[in-house]
Backbone as a printed PyTorch tensor [residue, N CA C, xyz], in Angstrom:
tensor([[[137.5860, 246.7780, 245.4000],
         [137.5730, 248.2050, 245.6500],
         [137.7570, 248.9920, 244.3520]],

        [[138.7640, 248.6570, 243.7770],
         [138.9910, 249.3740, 242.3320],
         [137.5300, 248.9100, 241.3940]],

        [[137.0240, 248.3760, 241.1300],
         [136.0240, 247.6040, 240.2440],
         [134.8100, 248.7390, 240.5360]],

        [[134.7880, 248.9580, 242.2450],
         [133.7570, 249.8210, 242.5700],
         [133.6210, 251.6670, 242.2090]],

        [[135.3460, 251.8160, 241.8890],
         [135.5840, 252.9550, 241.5910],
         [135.5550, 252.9800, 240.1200]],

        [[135.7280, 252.1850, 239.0720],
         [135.5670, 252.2250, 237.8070],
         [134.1090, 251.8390, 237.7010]],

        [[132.9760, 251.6160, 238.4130],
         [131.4120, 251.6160, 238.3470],
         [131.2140, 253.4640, 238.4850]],

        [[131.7620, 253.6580, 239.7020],
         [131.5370, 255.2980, 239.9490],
         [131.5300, 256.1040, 238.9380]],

        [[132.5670, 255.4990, 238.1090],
         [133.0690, 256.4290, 236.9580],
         [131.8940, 256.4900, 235.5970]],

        [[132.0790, 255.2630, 235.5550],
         [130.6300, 254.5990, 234.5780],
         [129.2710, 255.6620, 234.9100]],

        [[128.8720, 255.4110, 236.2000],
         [127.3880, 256.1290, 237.1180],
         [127.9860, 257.7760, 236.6370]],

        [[128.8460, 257.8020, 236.7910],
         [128.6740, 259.7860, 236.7500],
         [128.7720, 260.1620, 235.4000]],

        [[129.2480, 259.4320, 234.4240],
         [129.3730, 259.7430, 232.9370],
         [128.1610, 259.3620, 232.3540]],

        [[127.3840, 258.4230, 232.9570],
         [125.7890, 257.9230, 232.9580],
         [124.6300, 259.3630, 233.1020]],

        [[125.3320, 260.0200, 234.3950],
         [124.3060, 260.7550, 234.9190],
         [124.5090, 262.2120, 233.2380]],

        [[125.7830, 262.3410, 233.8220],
         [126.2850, 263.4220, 232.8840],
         [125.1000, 263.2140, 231.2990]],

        [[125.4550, 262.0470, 230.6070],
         [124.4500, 261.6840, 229.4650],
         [122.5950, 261.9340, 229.7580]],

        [[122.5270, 261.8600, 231.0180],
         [121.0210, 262.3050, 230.9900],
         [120.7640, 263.8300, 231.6480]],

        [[121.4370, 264.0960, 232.0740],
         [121.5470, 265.4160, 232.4840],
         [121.1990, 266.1690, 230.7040]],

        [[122.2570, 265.6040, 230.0630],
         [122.2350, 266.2680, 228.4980],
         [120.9940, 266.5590, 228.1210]],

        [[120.2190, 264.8560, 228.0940],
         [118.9660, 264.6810, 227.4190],
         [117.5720, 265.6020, 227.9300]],

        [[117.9330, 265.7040, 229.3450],
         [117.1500, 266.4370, 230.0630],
         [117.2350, 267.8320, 229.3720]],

        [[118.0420, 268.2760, 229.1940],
         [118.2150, 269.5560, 228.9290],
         [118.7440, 270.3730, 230.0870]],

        [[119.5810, 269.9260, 230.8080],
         [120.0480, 270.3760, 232.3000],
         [121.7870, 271.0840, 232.2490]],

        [[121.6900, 271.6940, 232.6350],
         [123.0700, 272.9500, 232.1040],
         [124.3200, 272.2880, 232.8750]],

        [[125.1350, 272.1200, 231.9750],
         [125.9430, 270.9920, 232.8080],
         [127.4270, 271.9990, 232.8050]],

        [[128.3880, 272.2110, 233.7110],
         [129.6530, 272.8620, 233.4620],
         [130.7430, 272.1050, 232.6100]],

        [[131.2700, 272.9350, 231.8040],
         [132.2440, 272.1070, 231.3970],
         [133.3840, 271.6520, 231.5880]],

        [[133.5110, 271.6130, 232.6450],
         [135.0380, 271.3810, 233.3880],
         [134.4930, 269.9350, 234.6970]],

        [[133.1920, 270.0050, 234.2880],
         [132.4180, 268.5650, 235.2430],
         [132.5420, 267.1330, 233.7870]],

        [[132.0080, 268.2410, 232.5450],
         [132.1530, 266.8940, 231.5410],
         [132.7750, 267.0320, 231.0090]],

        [[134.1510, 267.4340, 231.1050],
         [135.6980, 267.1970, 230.4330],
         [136.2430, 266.1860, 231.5900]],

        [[136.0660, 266.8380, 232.5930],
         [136.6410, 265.6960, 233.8330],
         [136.5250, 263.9090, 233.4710]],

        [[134.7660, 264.0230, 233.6170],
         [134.0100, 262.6890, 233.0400],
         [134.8970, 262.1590, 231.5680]],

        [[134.7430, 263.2350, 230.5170],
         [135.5840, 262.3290, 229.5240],
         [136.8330, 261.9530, 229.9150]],

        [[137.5310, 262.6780, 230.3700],
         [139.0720, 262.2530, 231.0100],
         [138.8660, 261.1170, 231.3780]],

        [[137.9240, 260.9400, 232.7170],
         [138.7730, 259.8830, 233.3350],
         [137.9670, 258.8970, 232.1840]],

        [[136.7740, 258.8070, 231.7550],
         [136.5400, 257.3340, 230.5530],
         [137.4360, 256.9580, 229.5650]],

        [[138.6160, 257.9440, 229.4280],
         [139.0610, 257.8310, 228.3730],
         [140.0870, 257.3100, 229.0180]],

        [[141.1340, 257.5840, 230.3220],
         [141.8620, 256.9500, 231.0780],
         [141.1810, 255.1620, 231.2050]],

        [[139.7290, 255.1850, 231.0590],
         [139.5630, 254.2150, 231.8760],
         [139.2390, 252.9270, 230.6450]],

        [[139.1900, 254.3590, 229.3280],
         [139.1970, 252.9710, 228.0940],
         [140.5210, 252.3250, 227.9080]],

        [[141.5760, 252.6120, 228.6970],
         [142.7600, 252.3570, 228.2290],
         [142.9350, 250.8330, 228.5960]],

        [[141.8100, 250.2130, 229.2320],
         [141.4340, 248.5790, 229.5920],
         [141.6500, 247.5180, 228.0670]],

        [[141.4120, 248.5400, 226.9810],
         [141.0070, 247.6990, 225.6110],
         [142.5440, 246.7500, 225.5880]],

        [[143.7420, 247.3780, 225.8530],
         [144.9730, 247.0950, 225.1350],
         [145.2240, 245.5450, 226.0460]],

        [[144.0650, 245.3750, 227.3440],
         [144.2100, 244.4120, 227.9550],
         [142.7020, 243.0540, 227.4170]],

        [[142.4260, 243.7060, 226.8720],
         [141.2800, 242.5090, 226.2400],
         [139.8900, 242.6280, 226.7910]],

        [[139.6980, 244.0690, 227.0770],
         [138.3730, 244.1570, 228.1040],
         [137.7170, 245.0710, 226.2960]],

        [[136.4710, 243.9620, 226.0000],
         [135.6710, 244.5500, 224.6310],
         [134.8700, 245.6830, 225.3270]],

        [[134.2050, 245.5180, 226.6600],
         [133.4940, 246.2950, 227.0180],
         [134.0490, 248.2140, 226.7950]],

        [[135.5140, 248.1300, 226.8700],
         [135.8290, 249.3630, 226.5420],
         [135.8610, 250.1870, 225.6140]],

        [[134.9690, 250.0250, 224.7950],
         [135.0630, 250.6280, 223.5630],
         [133.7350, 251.3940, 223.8940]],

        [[133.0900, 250.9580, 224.7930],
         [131.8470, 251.6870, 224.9860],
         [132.1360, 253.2820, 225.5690]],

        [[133.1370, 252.7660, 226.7300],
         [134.0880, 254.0630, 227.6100],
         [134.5690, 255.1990, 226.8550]],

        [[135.2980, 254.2510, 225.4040],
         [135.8850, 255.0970, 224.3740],
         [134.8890, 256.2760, 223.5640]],

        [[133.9590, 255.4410, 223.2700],
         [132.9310, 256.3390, 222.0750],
         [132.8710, 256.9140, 223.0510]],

        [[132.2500, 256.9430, 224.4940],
         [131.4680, 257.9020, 225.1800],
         [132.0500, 258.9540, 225.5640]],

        [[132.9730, 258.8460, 225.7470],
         [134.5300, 259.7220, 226.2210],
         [134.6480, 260.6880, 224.8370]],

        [[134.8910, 260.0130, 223.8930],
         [134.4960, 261.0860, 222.6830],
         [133.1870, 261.4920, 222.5080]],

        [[132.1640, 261.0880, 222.5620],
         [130.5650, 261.4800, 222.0780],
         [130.7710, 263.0490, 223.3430]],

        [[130.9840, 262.8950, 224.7210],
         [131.0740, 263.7690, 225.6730],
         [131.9950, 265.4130, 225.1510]],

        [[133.4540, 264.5220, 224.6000],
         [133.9150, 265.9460, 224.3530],
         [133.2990, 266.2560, 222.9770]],

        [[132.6260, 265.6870, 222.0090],
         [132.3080, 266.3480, 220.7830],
         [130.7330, 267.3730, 221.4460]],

        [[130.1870, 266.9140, 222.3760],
         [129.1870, 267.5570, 222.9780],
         [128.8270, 269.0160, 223.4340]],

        [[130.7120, 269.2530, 223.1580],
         [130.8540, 270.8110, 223.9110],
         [130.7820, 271.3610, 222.7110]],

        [[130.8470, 270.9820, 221.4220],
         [130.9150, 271.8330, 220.0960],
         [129.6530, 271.5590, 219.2430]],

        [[129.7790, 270.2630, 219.1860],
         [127.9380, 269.9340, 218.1570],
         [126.8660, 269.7520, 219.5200]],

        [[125.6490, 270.1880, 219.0040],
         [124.4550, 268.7930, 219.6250],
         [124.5780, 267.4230, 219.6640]],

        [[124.4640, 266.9120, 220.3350],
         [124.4820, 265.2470, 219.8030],
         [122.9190, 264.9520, 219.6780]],

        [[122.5750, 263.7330, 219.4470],
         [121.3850, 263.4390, 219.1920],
         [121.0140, 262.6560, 220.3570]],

        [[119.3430, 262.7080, 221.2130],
         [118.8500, 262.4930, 221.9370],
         [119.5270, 261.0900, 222.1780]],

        [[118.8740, 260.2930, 221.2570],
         [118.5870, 258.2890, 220.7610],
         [120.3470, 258.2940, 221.2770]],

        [[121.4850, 259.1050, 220.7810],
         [122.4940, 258.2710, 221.1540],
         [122.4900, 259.0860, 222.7550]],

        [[122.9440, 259.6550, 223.2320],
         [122.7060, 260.2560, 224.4980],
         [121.7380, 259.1860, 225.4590]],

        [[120.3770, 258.6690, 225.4170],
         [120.0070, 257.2010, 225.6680],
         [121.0050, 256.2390, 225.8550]],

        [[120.8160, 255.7090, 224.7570],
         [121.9870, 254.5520, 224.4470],
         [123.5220, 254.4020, 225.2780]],

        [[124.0160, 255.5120, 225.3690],
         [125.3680, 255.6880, 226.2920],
         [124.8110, 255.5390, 227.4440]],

        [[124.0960, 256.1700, 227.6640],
         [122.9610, 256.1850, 229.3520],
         [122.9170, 255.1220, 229.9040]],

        [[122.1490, 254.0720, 229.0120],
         [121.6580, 252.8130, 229.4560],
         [122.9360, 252.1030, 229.2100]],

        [[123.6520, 251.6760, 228.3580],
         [124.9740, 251.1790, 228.8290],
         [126.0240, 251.1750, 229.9990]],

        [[125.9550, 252.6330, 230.0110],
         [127.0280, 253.0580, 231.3560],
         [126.2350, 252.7660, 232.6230]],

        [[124.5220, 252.4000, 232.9020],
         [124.0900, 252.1920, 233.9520],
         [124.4480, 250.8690, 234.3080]],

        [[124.2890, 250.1780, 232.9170],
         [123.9370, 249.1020, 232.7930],
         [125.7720, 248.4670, 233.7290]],

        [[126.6070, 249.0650, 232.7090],
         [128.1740, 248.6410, 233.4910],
         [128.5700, 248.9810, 234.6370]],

        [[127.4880, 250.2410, 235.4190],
         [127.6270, 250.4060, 236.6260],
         [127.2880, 249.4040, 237.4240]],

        [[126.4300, 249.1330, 236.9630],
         [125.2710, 248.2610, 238.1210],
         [125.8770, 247.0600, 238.4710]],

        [[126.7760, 246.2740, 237.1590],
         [127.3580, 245.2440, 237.3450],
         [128.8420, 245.0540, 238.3510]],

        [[129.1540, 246.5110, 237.8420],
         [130.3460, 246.0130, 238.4170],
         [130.2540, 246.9390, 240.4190]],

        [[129.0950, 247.1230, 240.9060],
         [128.4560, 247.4810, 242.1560],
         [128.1050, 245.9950, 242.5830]],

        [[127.6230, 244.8090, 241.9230],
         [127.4180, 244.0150, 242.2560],
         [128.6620, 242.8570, 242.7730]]])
């Protein structure tokens, strides 16, 4: 059950990253939320999970998002990762 709720989290910080790329007007109190909880949810590293460092950058790439542009290619890249960790841990 928990595994399925840390996929959820993954899928909406996923969507959030293409929403960006799209060019789709996103609120910011939807992708501060999203960084919150990735950043709650990078807190896995101190237990030996490598995969969290992905949670981490993205959790930061998200809040630096509200002040710079980010660049398309990384906005992708977080995308397809976070689908990619959704999908697995749905399975």
């Amino acid at each position: 059950m928990i595994l399925k709720l840390l996929g959820a989290i993954d899928l909406s910080a996923a969507i959030i990253f293409l929403m960006m790329v799209f060019g789709m007007d996103i609120f910011i109190s939807v992708l501060l939320f999203c960084a919150l909880l990735l950043l709650i949810k990078s807190l896995f590293i101190f237990s030996g999970d490598v995969l969290s460092f992905i949670d981490l950058f993205a959790a930061l790439t998200l809040i630096l998002s509200i002040i710079f542009p980010i660049f398309i290619f990384l906005s992708w890249i977080f995308a397809l990762l976070l689908f990619a960790k959704s999908f697995v841990s749905f399975l």
